[in-house]
Every structure is written in C-alpha cells, then in structure tokens.
N, C-alpha and C positions, 0 to 999 in steps of 0.2 A: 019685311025681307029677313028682319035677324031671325024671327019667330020661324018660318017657314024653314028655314037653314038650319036650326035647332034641333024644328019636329024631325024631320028628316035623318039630323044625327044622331037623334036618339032610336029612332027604326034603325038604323045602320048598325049600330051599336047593339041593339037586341038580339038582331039577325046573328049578327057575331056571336053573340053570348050563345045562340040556339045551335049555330054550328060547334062552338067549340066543347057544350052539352054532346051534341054527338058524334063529335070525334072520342070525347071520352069511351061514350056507349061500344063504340065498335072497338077500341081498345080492350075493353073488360071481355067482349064479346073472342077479341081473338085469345086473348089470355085465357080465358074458360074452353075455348075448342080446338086449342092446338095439338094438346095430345093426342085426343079421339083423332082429328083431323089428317093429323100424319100417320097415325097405324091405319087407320081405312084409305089414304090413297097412296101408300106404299104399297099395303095388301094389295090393291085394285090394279094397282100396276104389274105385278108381278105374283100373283094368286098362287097358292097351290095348297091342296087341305091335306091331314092325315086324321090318324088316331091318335090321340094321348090316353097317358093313364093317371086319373085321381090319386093323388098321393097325399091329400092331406084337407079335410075340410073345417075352418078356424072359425069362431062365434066372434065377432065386433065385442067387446067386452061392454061396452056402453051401449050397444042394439043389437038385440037378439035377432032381429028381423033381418040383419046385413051379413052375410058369411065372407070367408077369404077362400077362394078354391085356388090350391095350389095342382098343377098337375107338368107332367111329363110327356115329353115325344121327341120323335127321332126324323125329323129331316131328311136323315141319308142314314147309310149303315152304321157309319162311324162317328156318330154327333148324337149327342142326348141333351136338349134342351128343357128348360123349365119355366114354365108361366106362372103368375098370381093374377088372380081377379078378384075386385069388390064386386057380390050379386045379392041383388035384394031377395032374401029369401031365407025360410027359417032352416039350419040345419038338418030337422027332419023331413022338411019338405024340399031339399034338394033331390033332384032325379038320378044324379051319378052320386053313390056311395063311392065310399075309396076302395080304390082297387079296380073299379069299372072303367070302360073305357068311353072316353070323352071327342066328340069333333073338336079338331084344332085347325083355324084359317094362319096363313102363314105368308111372308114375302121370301117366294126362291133363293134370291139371292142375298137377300137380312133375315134368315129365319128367327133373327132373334126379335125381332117386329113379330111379336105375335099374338092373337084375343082366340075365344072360347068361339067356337062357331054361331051359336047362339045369340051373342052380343054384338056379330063382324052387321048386320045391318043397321042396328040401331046407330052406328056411326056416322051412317053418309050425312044423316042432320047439319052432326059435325062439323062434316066435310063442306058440305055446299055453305055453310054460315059464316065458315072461317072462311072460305072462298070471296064470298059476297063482300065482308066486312073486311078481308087483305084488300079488294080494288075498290071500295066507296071511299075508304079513312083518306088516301093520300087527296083522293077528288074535295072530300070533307075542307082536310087541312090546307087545301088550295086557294077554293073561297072564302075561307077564315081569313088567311093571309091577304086574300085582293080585300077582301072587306076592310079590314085595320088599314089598308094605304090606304083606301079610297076617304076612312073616316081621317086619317092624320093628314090628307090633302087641303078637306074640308076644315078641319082645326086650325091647320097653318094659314089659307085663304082667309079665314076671319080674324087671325092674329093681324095679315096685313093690313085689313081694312080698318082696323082700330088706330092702326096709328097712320 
C-alpha cells in the first residue's frame, strides 16, 4: 500500500516538474515575441502603408552581415516619422540605397507602430506564438497548481496514517 502511494507520488511529482518546465517554455516564448507580436497586430488592426525615404544605412560593427536601416515617412501632411530596423544583409547588397524610397506598413491611428514592408509578414509567426503561448501558460499554471494540492493531499493522508 505504502509502495503504490509512493509510486504514484513520484508520477504526480514528475508530471508537476514537466508542467512547470513548460510553463517556463511559454514564458521565454512570450518574452521573445512580444514585440514582433504587438507591431504585427496593431498593424493588422488598423493597416495603412506609404512611402518612406532611406536616410541612413549602418553596418552591426560586430557583423557585417546585419545592417541598421534607418528611414523616414510622413503619415499625414503635417507628421514626419522615423523608423530603425535590424535586416540581415550586407550593406552592399541592400536594395534601397539612401535617398530611395522604401514601403512603410503603419497603424493609422499609432503611426509610430511602424516596420519596413518587407519584414510586416514575417511577424504574424510572432503573432500567432505569442497568441498560442498568452492562453496555454495560465491552462499550464493551472494544472501545475491542481497537481501540488492533489501531491500535499497525498503527503498529509500519509502523515496521518503514520501516526
């Protein structure tokens, strides 16, 4: 009987340990896709693109491979905005030199929510991961929590049996 109650709480215990392993997981996971996550469904909400203009293209000083494209656009008549982006790609083999004009995706009414046209799909990964992983974590942390009572039930039931 003891042995069986044992085995038992050490599966209980495991299970726990494996839930609370992936409550970790989804935690790192929303931490890593918050940003992307929120300019792609702000964008998505309230879309609207123009033109920008390359004002300035910066080398990663540690990788050559990685640029900083800074550019410019105007919203409305009277609003001049400015974006930076990290793109992997070599200076020279960028497509917009400075001075060219650039697609810019934007939210209407946050224009200052804004990415490089180019980049606005690559987000919804993002989006749908931080989605996923915002409503599994609290279901995660749920079970975690029923698991720990059901194991210190099990803990206290055998404290009483001992004496």
């Amino acid at each position: 009987m003891y042995q069986d109650n044992h085995n038992y709480l050490v599966k209980l215990q495991q299970r726990r340990l494996v839930l609370v392993i992936v409550g970790f997981i989804f935690a790192v996971l929303i931490a890593y896709s918050k940003t992307q996550a929120f300019t792609y469904g702000l964008i998505r909400y309230d879309y609207d693109s123009t033109l920008g203009s390359v004002i300035a293209i910066n080398e990663n000083h540690r990788h050559k491979d990685i640029i900083f494209i800074k550019y410019r656009f105007s919203p409305s008549l009277d609003v001049n905005l400015e974006g930076e982006y990290q793109v992997d790609s070599f200076k020279d083999d960028f497509p917009y030199p400075i001075g060219s004009k650039l697609p810019v995706v934007y939210a209407k009414h946050f224009p200052e929510i804004n990415v490089m046209e180019s980049l606005y799909p690559g987000m919804k990964k993002a989006f749908y991961l931080f989605i996923i992983s915002f409503i599994l974590m609290p279901v995660d942390v749920m079970f975690a929590i029923w698991y720990s009572v059901k194991i210190q039930k099990i803990k206290d039931n055998e404290e009483d049996h001992l004496f």
